[in-house]
C-alpha positions in Angstrom: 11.9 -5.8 28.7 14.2 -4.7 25.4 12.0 -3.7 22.3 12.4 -6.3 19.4 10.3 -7.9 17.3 10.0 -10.8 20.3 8.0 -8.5 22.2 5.8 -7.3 20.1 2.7 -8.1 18.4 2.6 -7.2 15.1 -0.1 -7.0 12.8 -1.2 -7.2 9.2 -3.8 -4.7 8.2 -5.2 -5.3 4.8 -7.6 -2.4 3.9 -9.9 -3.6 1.0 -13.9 -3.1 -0.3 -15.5 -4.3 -3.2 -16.6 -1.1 -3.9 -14.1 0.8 -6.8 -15.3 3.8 -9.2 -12.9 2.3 -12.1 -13.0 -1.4 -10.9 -15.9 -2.7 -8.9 -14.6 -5.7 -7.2 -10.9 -5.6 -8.3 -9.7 -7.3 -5.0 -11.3 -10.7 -6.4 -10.7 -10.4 -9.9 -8.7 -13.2 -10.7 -5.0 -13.9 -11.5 -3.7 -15.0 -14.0 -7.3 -14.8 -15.8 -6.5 -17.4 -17.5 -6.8 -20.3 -17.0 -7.7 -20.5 -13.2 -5.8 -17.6 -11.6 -6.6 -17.3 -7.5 -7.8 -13.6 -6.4 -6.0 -10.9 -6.0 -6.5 -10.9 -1.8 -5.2 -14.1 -2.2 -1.9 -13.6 -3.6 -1.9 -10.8 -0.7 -2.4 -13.0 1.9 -0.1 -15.9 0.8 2.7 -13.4 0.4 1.8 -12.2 4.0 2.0 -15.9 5.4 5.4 -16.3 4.0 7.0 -13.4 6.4 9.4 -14.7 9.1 7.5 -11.9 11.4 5.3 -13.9 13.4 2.3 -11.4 12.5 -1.9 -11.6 12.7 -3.3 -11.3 9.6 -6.2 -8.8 9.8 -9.1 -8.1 6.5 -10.3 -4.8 7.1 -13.5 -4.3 6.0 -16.5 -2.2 5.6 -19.4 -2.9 7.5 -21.7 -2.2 3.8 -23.7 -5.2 2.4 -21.7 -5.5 -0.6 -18.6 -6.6 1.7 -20.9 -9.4 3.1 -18.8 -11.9 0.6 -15.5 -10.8 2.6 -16.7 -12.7 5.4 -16.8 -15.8 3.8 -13.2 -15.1 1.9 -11.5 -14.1 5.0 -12.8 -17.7 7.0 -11.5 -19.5 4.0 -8.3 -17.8 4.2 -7.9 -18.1 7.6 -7.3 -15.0 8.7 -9.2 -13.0 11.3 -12.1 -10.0 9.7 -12.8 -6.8 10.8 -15.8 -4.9 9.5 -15.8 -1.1 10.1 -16.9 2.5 9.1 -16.4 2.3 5.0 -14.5 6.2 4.6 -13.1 6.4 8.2 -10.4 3.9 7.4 -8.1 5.2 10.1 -11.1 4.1 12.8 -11.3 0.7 11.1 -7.5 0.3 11.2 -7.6 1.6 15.2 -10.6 -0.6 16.1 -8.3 -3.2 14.4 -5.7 -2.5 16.5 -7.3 -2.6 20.1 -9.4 -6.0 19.6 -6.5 -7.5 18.5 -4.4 -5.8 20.8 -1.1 -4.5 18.1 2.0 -2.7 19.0 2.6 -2.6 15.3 1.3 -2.8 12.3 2.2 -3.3 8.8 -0.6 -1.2 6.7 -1.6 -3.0 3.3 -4.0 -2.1 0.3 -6.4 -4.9 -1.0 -5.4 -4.2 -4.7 -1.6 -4.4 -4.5 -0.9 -7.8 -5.0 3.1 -7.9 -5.1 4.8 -7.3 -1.8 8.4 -7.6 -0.8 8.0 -9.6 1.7 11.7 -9.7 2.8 12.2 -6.3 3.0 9.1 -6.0 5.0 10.3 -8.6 7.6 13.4 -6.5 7.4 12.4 -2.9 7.9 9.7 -4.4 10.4 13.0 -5.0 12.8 13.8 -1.6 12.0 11.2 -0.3 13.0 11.1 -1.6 16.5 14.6 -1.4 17.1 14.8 2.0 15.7 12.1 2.9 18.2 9.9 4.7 15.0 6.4 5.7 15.3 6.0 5.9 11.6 8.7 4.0 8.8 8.4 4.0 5.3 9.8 2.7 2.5 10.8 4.9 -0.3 11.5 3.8 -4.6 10.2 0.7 -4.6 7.5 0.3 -8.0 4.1 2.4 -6.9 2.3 -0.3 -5.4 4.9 -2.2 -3.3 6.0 0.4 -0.9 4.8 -0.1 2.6 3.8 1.6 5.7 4.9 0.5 9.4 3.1 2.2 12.0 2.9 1.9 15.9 0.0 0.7 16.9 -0.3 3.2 19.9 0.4 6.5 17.7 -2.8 4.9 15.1 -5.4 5.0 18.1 -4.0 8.0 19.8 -4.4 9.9 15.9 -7.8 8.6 16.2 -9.1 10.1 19.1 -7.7 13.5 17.3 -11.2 15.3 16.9 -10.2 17.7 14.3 -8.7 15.6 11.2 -9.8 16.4 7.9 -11.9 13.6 5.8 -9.0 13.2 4.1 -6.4 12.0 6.8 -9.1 9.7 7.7 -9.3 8.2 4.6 -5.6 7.5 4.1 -4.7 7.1 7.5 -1.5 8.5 7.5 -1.3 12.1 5.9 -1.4 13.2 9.7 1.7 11.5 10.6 3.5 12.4 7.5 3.2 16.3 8.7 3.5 15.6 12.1 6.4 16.7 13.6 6.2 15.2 16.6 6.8 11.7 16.0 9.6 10.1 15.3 9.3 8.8 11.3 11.8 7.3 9.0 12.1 7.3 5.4 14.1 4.4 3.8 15.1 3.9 -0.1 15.1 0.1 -0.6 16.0 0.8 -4.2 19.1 2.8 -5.5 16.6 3.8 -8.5 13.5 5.5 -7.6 10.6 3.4 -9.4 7.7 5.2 -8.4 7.2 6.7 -11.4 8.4 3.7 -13.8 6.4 0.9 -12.7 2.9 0.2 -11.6 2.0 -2.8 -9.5 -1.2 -1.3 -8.4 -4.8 -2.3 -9.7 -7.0 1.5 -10.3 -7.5 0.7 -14.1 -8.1 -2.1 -16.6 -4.3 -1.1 -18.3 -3.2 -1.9 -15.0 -5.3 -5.6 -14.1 -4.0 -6.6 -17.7 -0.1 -5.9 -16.6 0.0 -7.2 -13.3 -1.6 -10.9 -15.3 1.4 -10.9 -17.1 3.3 -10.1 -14.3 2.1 -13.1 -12.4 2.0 -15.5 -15.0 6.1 -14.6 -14.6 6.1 -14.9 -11.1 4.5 -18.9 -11.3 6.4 -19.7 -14.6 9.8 -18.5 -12.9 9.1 -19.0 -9.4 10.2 -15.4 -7.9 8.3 -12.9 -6.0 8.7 -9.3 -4.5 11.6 -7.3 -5.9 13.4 -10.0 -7.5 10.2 -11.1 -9.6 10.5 -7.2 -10.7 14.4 -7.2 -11.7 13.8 -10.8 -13.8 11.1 -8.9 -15.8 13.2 -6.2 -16.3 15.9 -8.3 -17.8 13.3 -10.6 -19.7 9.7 -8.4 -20.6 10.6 -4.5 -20.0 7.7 -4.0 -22.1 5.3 -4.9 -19.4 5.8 -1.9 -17.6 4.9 -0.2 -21.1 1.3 -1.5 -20.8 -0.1 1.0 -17.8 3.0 3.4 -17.5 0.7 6.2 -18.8 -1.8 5.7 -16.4 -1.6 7.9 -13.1 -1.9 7.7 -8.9 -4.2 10.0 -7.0 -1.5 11.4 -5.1 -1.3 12.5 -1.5 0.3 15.9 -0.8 1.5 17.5 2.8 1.5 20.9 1.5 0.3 23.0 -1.6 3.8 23.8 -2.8 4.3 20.2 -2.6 1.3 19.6 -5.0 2.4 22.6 -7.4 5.7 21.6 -7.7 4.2 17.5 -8.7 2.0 19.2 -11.1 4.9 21.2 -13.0 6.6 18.1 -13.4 3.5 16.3 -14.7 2.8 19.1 -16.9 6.7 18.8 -18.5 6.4 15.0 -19.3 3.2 15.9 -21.4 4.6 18.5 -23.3 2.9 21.3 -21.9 6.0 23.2 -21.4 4.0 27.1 -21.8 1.5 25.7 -19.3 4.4 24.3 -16.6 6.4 27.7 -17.1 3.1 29.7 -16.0 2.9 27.7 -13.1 6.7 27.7 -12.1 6.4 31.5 -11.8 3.4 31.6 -10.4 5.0 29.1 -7.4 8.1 31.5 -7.2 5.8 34.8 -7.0 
């Protein structure tokens, strides 16, 4: 039987707890606040039952008591709950994957609450056509790139006994450095804007710009990427609200880190402090 999207069952993995150093409960907070704004998960999942992918919509969860409310979201919702380990997220997400039986899955985070859903349907046929274990998409704003992953490569990674805390956490730092699987990269944007526009909730700068981002999306009616070029055009400033805020990053290798950090330290002005590092990397 030919590989296409026909013949295969795909799967939406939402990763999300209520617990949050910064934000305790994020993934409910409301949006808009004001007057009577519907959850974050929620604007998740309606965005994910708008694909043309004929995909299961999965909340992963942690088994912890303070998820217990999760239960009764994910029933309302109407999607289907897994509860599992709450730092071994790459277990949860292959325990995920062999109840419900995925070939591939789309990997989402709980607190990102504007996907393109078009170019996910889109690279989703990539994916399978192109026969990837791993494709990514690359300069969309930091919240809104996404991860498609087979579904046999996440258990088989699981049943690795020597991953670090760390690639079990994030669930795919292993097949990033892999070089074994077969992984593509693809820009969706001619612009890289990573580093210009947050659409992620870590910080209250950040729940304060994605309200004003929604309240755009339901006064104009647009979503995804082209909700993000109409506030361009109409409210730059937005993106002036959190842009000073910054992304736990993760890094394959330590001159990979170093060289992140130079940069960093150059767009703060601390030129002396980036110049020791820069020969330090090159000694």
């Amino acid at each position: 039987m030919a590989d296409g999207p026909q013949n295969n069952r795909i799967g939406f993995i939402i990763q999300a707890r209520m617990k949050s150093t910064r934000l305790p409960g994020k993934i409910l907070y409301p949006l808009p606040f004001y007057p009577d704004g519907k959850p974050v998960l929620h604007w998740i999942i309606y965005a994910l039952k708008r694909s043309k992918q004929i995909g299961i919509i999965i909340l992963a969860t942690t088994v912890e008591s303070e998820d217990d409310v999760l239960t009764a979201f994910a029933n309302q919702q109407n999607v289907i709950l897994h509860r599992g380990s709450e730092n071994d997220v790459l277990r949860r997400f292959a325990e995920a994957v062999q109840i419900s039986l995925l070939d591939t899955i789309v990997r989402i985070t709980g607190d990102n609450p504007i996907l393109p859903i078009s170019e996910i349907d889109e690279l989703v046929i990539r994916h399978i056509e192109n026969k990837n274990d791993y494709t990514c998409s690359e300069n969309l704003p930091l919240g809104m790139n996404i991860e498609i992953i087979k579904g046999s490569v996440i258990t088989a990674i699981n049943s690795i006994e020597d991953l670090t805390l760390h690639d079990r956490e994030h669930v795919t730092p292993y097949i990033k450095r892999s070089k074994s699987l077969q992984k593509e990269f693809v820009p969706l944007c001619e612009e890289k804007l990573t580093e210009k526009m947050r659409l992620t909730i870590d910080y209250p700068a950040d729940y304060a710009a994605l309200n004003l981002v929604m309240q755009h999306s339901l006064q104009s009616g647009l979503t995804g990427l082209a909700l993000v070029n109409y506030i361009n055009k109409t409210a730059p400033w937005v993106w002036q609200i959190n842009n000073e805020k910054h992304q736990v990053q993760q890094y394959s290798n330590q001159n990979e880190e170093v060289t992140a950090a130079i940069k960093q330290l150059n767009s703060l002005g601390f030129f002396h402090a980036a110049s020791i590092l820069e020969n330090a990397k090159q000694k």
